[in-house]
PDB file of N, CA, C and O in Angstrom:
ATOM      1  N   UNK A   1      69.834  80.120  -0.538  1.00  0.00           N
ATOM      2  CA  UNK A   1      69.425  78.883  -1.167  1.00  0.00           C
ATOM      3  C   UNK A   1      70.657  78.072  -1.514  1.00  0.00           C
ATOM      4  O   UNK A   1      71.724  78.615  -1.802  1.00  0.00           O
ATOM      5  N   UNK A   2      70.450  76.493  -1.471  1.00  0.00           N
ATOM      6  CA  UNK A   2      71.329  76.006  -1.478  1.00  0.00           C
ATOM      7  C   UNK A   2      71.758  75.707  -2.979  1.00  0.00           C
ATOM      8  O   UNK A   2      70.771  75.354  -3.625  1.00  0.00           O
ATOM      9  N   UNK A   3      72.709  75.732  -3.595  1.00  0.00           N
ATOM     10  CA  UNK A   3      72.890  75.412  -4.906  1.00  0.00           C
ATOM     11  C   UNK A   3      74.295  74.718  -5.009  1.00  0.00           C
ATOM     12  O   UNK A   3      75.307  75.173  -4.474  1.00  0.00           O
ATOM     13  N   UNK A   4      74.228  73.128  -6.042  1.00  0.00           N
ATOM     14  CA  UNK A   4      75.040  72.242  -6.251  1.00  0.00           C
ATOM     15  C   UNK A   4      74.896  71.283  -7.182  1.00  0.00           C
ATOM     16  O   UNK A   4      73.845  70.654  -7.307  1.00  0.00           O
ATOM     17  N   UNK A   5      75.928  71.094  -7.903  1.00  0.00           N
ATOM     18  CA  UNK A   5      76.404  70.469  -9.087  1.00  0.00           C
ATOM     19  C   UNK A   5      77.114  69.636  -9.402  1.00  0.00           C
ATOM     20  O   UNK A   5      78.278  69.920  -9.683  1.00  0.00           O
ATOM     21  N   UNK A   6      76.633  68.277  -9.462  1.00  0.00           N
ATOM     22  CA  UNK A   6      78.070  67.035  -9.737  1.00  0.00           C
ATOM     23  C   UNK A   6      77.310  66.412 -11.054  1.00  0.00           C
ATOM     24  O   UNK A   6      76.092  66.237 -11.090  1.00  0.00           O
ATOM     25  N   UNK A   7      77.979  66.183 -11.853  1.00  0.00           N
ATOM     26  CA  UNK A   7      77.911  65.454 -12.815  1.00  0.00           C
ATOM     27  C   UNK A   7      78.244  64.159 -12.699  1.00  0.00           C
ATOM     28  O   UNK A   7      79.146  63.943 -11.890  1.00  0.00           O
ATOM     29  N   UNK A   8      77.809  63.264 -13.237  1.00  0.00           N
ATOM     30  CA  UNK A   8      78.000  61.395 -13.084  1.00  0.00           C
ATOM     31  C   UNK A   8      77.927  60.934 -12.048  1.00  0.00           C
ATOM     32  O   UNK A   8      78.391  59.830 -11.764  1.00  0.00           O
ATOM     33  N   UNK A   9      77.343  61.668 -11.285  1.00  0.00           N
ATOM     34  CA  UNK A   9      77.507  60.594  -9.022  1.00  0.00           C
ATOM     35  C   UNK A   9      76.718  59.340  -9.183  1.00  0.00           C
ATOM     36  O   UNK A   9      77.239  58.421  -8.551  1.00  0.00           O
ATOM     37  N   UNK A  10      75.565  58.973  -9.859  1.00  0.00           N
ATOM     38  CA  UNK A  10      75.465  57.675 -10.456  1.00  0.00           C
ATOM     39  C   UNK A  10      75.747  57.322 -11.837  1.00  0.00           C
ATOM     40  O   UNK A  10      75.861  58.126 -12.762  1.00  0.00           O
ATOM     41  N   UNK A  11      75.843  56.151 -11.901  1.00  0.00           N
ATOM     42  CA  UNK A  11      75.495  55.249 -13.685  1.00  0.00           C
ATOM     43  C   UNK A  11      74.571  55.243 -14.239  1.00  0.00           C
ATOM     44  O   UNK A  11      74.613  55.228 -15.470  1.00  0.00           O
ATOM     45  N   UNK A  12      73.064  55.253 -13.384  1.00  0.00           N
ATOM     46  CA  UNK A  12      71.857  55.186 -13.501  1.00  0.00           C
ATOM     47  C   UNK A  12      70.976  56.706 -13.147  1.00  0.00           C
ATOM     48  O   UNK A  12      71.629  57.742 -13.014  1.00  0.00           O
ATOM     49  N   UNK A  13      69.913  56.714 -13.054  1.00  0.00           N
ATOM     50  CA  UNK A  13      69.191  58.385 -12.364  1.00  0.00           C
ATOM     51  C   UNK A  13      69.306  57.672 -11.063  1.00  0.00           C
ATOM     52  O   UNK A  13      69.575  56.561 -10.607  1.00  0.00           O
ATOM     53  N   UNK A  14      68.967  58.877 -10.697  1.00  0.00           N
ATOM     54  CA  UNK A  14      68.756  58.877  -9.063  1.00  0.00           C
ATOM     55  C   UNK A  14      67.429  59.314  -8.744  1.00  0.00           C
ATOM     56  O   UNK A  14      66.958  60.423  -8.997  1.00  0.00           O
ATOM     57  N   UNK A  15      66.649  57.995  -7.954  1.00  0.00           N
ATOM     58  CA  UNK A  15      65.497  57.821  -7.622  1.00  0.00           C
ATOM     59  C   UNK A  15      64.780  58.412  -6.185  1.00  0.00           C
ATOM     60  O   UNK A  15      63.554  58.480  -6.106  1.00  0.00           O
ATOM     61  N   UNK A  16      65.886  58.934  -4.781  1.00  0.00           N
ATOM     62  CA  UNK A  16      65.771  59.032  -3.967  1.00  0.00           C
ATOM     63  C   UNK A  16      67.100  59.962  -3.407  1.00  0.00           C
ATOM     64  O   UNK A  16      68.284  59.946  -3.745  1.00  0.00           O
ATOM     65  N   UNK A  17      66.340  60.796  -2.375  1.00  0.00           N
ATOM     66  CA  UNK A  17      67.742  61.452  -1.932  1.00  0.00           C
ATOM     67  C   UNK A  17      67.507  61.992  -0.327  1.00  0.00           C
ATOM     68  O   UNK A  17      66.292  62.073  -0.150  1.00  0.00           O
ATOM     69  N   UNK A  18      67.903  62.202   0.323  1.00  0.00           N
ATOM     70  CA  UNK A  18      67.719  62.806   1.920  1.00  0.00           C
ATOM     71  C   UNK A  18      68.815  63.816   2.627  1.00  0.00           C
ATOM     72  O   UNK A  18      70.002  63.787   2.301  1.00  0.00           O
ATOM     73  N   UNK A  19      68.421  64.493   3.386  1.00  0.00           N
ATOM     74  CA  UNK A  19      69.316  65.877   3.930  1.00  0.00           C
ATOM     75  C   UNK A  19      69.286  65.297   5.336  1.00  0.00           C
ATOM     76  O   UNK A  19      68.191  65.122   5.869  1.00  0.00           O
ATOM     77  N   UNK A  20      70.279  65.023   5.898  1.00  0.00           N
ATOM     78  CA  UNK A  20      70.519  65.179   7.376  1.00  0.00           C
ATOM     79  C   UNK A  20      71.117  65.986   8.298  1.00  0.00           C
ATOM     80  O   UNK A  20      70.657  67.116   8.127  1.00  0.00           O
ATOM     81  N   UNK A  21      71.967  65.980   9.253  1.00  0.00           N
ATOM     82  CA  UNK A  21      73.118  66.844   9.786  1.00  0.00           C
ATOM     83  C   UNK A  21      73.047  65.757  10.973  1.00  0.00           C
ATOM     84  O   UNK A  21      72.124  65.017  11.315  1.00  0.00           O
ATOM     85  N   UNK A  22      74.676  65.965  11.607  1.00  0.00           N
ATOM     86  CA  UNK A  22      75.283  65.570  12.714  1.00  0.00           C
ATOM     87  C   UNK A  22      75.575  66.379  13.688  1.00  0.00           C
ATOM     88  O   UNK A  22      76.768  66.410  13.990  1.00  0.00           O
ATOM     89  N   UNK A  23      74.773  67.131  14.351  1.00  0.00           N
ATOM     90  CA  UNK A  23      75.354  68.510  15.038  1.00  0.00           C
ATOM     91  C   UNK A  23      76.043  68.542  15.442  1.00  0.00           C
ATOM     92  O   UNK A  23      76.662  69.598  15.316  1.00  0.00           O
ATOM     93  N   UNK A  24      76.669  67.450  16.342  1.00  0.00           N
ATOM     94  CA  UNK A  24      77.443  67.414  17.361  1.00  0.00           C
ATOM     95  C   UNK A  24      78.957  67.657  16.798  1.00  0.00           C
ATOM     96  O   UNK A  24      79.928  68.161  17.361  1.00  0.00           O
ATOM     97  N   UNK A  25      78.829  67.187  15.654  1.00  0.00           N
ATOM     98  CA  UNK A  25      80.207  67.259  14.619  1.00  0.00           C
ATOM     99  C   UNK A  25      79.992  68.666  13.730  1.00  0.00           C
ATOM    100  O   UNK A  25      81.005  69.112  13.193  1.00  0.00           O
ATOM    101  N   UNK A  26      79.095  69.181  13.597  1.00  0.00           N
ATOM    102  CA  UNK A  26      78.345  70.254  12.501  1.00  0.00           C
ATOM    103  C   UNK A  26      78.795  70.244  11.453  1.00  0.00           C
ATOM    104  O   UNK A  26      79.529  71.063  10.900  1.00  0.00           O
ATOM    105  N   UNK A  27      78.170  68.839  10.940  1.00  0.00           N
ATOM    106  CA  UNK A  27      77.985  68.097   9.351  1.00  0.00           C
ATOM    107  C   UNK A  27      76.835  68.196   8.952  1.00  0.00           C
ATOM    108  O   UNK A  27      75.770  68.079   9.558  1.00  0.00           O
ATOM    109  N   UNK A  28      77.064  68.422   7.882  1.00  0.00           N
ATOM    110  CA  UNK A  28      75.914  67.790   6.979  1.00  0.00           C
ATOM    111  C   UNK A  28      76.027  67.313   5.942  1.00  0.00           C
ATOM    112  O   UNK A  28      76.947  67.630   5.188  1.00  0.00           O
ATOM    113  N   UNK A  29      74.671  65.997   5.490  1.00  0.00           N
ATOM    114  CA  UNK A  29      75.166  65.091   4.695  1.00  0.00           C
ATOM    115  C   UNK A  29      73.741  65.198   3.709  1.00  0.00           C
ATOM    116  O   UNK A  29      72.768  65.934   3.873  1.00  0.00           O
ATOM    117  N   UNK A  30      73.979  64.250   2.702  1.00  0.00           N
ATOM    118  CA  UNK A  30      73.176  64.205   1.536  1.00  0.00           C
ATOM    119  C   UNK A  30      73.491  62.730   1.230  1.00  0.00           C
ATOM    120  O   UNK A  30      74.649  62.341   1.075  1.00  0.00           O
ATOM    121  N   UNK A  31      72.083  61.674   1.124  1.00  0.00           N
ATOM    122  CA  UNK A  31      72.604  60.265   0.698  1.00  0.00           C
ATOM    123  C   UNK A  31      71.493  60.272  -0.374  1.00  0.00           C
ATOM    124  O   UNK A  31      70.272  60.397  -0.283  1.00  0.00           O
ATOM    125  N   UNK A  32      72.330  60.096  -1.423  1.00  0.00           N
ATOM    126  CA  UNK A  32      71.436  59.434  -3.001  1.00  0.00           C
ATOM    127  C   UNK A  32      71.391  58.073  -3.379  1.00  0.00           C
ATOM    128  O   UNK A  32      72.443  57.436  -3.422  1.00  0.00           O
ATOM    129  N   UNK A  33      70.103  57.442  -3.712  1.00  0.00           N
ATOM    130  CA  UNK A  33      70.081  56.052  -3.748  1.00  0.00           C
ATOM    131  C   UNK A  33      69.303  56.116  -5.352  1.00  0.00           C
ATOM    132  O   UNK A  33      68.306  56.794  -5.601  1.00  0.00           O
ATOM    133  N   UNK A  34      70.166  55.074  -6.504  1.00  0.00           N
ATOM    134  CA  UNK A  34      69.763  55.085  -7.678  1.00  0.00           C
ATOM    135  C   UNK A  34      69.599  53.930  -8.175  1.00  0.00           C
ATOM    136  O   UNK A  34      70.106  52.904  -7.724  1.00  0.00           O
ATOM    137  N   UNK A  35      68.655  54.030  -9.442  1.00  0.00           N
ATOM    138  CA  UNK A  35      68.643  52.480 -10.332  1.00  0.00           C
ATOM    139  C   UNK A  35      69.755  51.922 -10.160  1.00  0.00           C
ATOM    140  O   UNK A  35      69.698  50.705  -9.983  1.00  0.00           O
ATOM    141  N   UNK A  36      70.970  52.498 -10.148  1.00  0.00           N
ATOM    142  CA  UNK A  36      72.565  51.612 -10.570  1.00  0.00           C
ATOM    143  C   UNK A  36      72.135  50.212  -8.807  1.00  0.00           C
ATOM    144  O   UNK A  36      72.456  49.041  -8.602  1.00  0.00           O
ATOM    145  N   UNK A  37      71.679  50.784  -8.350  1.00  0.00           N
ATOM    146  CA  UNK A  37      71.502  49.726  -7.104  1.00  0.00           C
ATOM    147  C   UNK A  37      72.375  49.718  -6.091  1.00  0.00           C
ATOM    148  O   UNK A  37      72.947  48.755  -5.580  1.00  0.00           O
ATOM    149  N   UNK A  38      72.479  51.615  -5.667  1.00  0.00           N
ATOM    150  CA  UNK A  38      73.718  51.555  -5.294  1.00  0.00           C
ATOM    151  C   UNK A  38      73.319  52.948  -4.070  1.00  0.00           C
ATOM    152  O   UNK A  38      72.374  53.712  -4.267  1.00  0.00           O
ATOM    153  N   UNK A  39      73.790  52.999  -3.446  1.00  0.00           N
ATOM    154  CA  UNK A  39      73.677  54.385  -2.548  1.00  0.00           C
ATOM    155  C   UNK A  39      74.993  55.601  -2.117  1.00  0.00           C
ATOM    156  O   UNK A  39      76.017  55.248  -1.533  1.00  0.00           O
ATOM    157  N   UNK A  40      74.759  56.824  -2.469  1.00  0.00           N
ATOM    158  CA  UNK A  40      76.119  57.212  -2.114  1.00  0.00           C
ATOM    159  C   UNK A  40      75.575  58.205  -1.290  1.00  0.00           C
ATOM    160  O   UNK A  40      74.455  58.714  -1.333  1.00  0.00           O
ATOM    161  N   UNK A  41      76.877  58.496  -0.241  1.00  0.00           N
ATOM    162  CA  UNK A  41      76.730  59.285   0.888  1.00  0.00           C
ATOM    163  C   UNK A  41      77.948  60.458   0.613  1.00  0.00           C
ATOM    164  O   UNK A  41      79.097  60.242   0.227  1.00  0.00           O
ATOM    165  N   UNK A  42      77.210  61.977   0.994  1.00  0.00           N
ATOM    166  CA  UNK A  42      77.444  63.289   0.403  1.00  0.00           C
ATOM    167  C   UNK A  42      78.277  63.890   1.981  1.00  0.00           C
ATOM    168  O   UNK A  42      78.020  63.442   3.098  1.00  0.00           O
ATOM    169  N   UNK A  43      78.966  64.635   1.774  1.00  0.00           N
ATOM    170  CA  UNK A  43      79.266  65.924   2.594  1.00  0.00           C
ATOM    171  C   UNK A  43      78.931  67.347   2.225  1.00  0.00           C
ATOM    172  O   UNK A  43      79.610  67.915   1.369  1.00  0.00           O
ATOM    173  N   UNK A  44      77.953  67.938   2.803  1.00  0.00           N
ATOM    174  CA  UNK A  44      78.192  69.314   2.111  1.00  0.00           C
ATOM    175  C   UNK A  44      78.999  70.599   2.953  1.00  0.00           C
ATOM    176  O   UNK A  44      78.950  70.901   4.145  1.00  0.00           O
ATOM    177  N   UNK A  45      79.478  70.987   2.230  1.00  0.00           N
ATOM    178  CA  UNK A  45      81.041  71.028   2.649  1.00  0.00           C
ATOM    179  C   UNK A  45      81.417  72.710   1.538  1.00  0.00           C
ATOM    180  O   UNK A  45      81.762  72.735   0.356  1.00  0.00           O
ATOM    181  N   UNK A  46      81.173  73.928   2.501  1.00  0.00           N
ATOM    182  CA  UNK A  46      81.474  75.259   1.739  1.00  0.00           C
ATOM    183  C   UNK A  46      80.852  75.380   0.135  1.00  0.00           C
ATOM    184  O   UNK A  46      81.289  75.627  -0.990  1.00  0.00           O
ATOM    185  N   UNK A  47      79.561  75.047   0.778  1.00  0.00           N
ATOM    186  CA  UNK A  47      78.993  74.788  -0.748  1.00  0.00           C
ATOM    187  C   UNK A  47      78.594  73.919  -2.023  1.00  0.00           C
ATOM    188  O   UNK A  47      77.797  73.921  -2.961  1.00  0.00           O
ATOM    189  N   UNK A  48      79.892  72.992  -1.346  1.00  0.00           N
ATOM    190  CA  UNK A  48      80.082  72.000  -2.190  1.00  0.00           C
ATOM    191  C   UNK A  48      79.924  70.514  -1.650  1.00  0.00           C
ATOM    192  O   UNK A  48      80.370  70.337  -0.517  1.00  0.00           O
ATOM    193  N   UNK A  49      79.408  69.518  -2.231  1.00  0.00           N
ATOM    194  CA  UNK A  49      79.439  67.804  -2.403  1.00  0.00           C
ATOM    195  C   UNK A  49      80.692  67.489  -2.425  1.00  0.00           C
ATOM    196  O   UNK A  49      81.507  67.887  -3.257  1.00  0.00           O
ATOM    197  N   UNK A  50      80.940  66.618  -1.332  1.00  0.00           N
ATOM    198  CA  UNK A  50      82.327  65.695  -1.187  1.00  0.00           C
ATOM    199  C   UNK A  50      81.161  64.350  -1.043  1.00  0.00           C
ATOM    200  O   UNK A  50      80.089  64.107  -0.489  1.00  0.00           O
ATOM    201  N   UNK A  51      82.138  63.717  -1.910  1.00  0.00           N
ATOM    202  CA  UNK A  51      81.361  61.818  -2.026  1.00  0.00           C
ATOM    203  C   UNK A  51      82.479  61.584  -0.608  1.00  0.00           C
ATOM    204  O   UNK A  51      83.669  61.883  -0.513  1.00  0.00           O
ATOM    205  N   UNK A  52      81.462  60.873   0.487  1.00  0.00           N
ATOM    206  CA  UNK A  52      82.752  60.248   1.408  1.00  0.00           C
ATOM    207  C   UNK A  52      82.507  58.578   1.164  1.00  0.00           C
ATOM    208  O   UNK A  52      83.576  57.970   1.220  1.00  0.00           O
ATOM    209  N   UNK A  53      81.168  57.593   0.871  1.00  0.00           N
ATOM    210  CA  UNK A  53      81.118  56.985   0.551  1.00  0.00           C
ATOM    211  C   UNK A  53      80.113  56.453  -0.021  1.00  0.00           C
ATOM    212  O   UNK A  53      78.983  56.866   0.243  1.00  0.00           O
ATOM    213  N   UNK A  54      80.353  55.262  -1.067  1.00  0.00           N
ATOM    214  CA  UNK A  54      79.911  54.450  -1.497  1.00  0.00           C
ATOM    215  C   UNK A  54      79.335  53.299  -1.334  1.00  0.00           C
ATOM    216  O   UNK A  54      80.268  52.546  -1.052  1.00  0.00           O
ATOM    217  N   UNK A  55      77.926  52.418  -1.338  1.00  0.00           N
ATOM    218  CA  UNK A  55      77.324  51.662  -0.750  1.00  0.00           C
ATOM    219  C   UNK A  55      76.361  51.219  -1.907  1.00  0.00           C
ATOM    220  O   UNK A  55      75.564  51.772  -2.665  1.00  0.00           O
ATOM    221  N   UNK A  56      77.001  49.463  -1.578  1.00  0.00           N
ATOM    222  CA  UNK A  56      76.564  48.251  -2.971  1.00  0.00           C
ATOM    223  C   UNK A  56      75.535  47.311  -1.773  1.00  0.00           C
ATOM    224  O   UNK A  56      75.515  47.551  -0.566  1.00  0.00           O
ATOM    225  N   UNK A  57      74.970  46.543  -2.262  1.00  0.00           N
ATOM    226  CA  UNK A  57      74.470  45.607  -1.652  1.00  0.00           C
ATOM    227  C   UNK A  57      72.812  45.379  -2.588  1.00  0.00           C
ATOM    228  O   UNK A  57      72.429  44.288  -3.011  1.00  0.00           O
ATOM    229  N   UNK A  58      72.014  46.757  -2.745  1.00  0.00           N
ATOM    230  CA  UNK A  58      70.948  46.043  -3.372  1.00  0.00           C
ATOM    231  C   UNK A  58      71.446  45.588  -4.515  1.00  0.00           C
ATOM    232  O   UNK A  58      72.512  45.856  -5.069  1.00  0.00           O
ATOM    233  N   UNK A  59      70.188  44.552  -4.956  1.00  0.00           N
ATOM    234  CA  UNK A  59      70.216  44.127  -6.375  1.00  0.00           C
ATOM    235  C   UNK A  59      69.266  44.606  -7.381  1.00  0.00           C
ATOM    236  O   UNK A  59      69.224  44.251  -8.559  1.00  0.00           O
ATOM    237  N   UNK A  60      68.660  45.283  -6.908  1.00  0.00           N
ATOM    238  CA  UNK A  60      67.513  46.185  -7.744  1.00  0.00           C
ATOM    239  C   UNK A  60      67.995  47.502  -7.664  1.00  0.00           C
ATOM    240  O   UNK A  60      69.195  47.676  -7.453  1.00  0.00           O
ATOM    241  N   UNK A  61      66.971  48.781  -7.848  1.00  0.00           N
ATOM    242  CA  UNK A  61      67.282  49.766  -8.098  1.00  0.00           C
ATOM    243  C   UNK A  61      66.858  50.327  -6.510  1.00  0.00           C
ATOM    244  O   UNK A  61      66.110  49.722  -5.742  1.00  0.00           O
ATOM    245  N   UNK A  62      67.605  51.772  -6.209  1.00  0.00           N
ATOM    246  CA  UNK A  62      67.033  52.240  -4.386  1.00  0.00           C
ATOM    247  C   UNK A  62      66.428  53.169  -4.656  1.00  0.00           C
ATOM    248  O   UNK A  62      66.832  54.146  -5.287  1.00  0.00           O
ATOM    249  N   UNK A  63      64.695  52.871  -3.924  1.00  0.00           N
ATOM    250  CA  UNK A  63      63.896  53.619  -4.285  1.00  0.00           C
ATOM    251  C   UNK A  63      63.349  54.414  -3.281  1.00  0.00           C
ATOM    252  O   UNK A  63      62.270  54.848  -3.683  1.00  0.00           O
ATOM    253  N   UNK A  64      63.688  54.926  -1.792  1.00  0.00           N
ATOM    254  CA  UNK A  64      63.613  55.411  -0.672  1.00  0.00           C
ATOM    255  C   UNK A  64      64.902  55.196   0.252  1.00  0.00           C
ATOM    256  O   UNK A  64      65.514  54.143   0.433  1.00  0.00           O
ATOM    257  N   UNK A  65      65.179  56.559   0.832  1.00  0.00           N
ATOM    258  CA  UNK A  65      66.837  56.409   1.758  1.00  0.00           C
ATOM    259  C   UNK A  65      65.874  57.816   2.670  1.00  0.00           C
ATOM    260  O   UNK A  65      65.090  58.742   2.466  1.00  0.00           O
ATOM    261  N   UNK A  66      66.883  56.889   4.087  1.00  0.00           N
ATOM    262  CA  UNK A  66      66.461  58.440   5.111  1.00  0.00           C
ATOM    263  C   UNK A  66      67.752  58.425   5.666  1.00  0.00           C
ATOM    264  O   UNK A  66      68.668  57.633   5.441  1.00  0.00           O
ATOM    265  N   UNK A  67      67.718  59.309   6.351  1.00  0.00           N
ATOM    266  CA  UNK A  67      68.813  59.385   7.737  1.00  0.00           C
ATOM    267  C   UNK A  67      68.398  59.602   9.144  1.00  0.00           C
ATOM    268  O   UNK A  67      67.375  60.277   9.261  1.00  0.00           O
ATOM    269  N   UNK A  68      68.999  59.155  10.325  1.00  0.00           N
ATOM    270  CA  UNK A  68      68.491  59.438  11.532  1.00  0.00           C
ATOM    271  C   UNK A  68      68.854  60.596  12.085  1.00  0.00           C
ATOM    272  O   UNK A  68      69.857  61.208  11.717  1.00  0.00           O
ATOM    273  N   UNK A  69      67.983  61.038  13.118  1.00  0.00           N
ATOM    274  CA  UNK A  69      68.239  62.419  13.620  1.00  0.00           C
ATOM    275  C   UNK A  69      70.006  62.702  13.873  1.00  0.00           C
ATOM    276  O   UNK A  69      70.467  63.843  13.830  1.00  0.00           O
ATOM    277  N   UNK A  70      70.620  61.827  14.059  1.00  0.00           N
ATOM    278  CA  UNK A  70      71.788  62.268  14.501  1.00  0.00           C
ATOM    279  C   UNK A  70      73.248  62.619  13.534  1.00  0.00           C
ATOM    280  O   UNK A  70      74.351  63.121  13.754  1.00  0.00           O
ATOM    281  N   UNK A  71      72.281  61.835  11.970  1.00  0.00           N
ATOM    282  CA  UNK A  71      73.373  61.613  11.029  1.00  0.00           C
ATOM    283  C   UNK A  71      74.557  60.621  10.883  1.00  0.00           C
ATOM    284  O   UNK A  71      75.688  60.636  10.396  1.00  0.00           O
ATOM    285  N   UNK A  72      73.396  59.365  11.834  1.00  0.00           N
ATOM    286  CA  UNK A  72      74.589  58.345  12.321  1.00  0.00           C
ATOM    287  C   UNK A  72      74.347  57.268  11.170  1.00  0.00           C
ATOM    288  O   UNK A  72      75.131  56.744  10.379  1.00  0.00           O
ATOM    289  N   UNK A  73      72.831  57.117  11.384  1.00  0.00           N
ATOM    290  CA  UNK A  73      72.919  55.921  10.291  1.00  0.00           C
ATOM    291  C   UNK A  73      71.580  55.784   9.529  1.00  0.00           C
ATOM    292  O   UNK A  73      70.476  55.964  10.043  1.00  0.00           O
ATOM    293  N   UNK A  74      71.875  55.351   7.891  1.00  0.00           N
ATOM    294  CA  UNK A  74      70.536  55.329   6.979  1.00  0.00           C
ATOM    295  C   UNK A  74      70.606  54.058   6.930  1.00  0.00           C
ATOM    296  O   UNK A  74      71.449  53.200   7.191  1.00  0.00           O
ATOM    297  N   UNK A  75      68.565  54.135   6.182  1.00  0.00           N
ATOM    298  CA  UNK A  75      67.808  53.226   6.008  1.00  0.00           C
ATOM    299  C   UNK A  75      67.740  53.281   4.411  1.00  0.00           C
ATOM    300  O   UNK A  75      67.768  54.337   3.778  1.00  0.00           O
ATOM    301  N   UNK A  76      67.638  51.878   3.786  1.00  0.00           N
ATOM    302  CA  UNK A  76      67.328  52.064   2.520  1.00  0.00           C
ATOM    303  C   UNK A  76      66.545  51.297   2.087  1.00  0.00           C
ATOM    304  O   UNK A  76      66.785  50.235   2.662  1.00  0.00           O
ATOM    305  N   UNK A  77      65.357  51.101   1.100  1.00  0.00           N
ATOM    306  CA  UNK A  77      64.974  50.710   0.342  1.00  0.00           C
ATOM    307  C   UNK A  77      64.744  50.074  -1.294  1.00  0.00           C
ATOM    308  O   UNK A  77      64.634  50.956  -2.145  1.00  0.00           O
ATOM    309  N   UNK A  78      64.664  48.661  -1.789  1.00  0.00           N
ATOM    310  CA  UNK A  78      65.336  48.818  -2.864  1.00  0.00           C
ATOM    311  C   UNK A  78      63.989  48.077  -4.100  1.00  0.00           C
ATOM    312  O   UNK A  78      62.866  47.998  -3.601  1.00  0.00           O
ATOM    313  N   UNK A  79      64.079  47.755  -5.077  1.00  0.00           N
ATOM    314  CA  UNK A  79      63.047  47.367  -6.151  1.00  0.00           C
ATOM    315  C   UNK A  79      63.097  45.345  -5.355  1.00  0.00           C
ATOM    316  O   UNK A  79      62.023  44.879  -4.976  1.00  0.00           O
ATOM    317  N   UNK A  80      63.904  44.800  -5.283  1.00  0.00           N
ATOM    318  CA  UNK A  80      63.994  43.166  -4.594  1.00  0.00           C
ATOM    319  C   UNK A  80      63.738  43.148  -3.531  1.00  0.00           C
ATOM    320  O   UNK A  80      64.290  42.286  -2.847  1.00  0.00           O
ATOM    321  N   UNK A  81      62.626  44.240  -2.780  1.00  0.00           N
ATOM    322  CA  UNK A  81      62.050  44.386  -1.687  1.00  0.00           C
ATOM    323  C   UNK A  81      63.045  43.891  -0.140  1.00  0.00           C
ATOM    324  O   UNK A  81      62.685  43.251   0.848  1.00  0.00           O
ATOM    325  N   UNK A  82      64.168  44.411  -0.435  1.00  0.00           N
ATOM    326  CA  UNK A  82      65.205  44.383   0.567  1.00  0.00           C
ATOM    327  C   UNK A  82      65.062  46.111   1.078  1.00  0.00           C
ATOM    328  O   UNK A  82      64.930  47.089   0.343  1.00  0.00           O
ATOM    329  N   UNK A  83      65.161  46.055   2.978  1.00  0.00           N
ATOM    330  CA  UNK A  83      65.612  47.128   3.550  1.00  0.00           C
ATOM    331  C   UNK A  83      66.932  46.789   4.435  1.00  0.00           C
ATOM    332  O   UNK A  83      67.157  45.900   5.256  1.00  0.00           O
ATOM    333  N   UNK A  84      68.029  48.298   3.724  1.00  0.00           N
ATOM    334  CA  UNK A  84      68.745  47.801   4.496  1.00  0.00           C
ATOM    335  C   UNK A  84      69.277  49.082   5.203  1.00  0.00           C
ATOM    336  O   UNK A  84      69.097  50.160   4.637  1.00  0.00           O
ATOM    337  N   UNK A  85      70.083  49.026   6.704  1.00  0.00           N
ATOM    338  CA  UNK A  85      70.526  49.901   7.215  1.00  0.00           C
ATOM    339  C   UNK A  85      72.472  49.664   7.189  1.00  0.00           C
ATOM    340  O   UNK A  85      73.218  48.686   7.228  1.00  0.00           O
ATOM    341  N   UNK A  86      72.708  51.576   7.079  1.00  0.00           N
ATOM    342  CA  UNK A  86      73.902  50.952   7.371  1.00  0.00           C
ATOM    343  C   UNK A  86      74.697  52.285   8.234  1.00  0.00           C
ATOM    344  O   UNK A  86      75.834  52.139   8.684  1.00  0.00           O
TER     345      UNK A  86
END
């Protein structure tokens, strides 16, 4: 079982979250999207969460995030009825 722990990764809770992988690279990722209106993208990495990045653009809070089969690129959803990919 997978078990992991970061304290403060948003300002706000976190409303949404998704598990992907990149096989071809044999990654795997974790993207959390929260009230702060903000999305961050995870590495999991020997157990552990590496933040690789950070992603601003809604103006509301993100209330649905996926990833595509390949781990190339997410979709997000936000409360100002904006979807965005990135």
């Amino acid at each position: 079982m997978y078990s992991a722990y970061f304290t403060i990764a948003h300002k706000e809770g976190i409303w949404c979250c998704t598990w992907g992988e990149n096989r071809n690279r044999n990654k795997q990722y974790i993207i959390t999207g929260s009230l702060d209106n903000g999305l961050i993208a995870w590495e999991w990495i020997n157990s552990q969460l590496k933040c690789l990045y950070q992603f601003e653009g809604h103006r509301l809070g993100v209330i649905s995030v996926d990833i595509n089969s390949t781990g190339t690129l997410a979709a997000s959803s936000s409360l100002d009825s904006q979807v965005s990919c990135r």
